[in-house]
N, C-alpha and C positions, 0 to 999 in steps of 0.2 A: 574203403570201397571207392573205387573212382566214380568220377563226375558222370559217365557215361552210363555204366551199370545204377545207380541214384538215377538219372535220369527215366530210365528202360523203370525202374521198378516203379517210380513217380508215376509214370502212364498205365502203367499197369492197375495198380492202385487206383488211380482214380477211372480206368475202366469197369474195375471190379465196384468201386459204390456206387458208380452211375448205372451200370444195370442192377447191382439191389435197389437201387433206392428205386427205377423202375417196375421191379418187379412186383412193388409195392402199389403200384399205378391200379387202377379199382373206378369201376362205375355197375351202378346197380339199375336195372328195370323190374318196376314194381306194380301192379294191381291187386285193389282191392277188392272184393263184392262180398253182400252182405245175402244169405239163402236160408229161406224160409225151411229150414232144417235143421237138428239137433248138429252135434259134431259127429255124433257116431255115423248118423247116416252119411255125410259127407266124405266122412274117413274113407267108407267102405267104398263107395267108388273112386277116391283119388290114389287110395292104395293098389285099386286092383288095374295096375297095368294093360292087363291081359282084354282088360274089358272098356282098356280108352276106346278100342277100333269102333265099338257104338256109339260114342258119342263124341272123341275129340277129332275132327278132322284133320287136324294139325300133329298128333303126336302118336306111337305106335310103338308098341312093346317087342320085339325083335327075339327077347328073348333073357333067360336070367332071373334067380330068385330076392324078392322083393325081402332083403334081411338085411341088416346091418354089415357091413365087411362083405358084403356078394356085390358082383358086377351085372347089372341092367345095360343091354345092348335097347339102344332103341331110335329111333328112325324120327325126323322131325323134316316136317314139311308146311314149311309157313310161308304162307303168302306172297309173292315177288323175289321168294329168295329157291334157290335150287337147293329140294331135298337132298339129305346127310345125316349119314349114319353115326353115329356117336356111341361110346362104350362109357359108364359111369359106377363108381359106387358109391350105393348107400351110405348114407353118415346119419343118421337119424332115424327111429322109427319108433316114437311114440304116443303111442294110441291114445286117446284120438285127436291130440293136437299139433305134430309136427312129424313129419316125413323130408326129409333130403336128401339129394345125392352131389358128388361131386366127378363132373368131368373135365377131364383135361387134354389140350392140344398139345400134345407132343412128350417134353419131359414137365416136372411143376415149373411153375413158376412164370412160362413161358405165356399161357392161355388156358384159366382157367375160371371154369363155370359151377359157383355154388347154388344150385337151386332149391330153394326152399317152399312146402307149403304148412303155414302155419296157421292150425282152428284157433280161433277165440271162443266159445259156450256166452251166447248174450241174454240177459236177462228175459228176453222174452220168447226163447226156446229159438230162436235161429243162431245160426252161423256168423263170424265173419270168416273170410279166407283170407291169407294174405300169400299172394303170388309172387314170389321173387326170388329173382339169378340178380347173383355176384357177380360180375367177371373180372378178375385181377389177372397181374405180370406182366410181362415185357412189352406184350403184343395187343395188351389190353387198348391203350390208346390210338393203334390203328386201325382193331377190330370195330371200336365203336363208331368208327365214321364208315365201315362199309354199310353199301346199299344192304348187303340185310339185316342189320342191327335197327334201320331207318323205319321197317314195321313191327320191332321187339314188341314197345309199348304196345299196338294196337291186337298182336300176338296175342299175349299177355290175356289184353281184355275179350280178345274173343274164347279162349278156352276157359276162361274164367264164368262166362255167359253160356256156353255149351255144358259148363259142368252144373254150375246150376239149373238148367233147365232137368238133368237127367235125374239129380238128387230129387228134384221138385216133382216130377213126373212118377220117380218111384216110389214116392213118399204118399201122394194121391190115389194109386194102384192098391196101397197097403188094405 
């Protein structure tokens, strides 16, 4: 092989591990809160999409069935950032301690979003929640420095505070 084809394939090579080993690039935003409710009843409003429009102001169900392997189109309008439509699927759904999906920009690997909610059952008949997106690849390390990753965390904790108010409110009504 000549010196110059060696060289072409050398660049290439170390192009190709420098975007894996990027693609591997990963930061997570995470809330916690703890609701005066079993998990079941927690479940039943973080599962039902359809019925964030009552209570989450931030997030909206667009459309798509809430199953494992199906796609949730849904609409996210947070704070200082300009709402955007997002298409995701399901990767988890079981009751009543863990629901996820996964969205992604573009092809894998490039910008993507693993969002989890995960019940804990606490000893003294409430909840904890635990609120948290992955986002990993390529794109990962210059998505997290835009302006609207800069209100994720605050995100985070305010639908985590709307969602407990709602469990709490219809837990009271019962």
């Amino acid at each position: 092989m000549s010196r110059a084809k060696r060289g072409v394939l050398g660049v290439a090579a170390a192009l190709a591990l420098g975007l894996g080993a990027a693609s591997f690039a990963s930061f997570q935003v995470r809330a916690d809160v703890i609701i005066d409710a079993p998990p079941e009843a927690v479940w039943a409003v973080v599962v039902d999409l359809p019925g964030h429009a009552r209570w989450n102001h931030q997030l909206r169900h667009l459309g798509g069935a809430v199953a494992v392997g199906e796609s949730v189109t849904l609409k996210l309008s947070a704070d200082g950032a300009e709402p955007y439509e997002f298409s995701a699927e399901v990767t988890h759904l079981d009751a009543p301690t863990h629901f996820a999906w996964l969205g992604r920009t573009g092809l894998p690997r490039v910008f993507d979003g693993h969002h989890h909610f995960e019940l804990e059952r606490l000893p003294d008949g409430k909840t904890k929640l635990v609120n948290r997106e992955r986002y990993s690849g390529v794109m990962a390390p210059v998505m997290q420095r835009l302006p609207m990753m800069a209100g994720a965390q605050a995100g985070f904790s305010t639908m985590n505070a709307e969602l407990a108010r709602e469990v709490e409110r219809r837990a009271r009504e019962r």
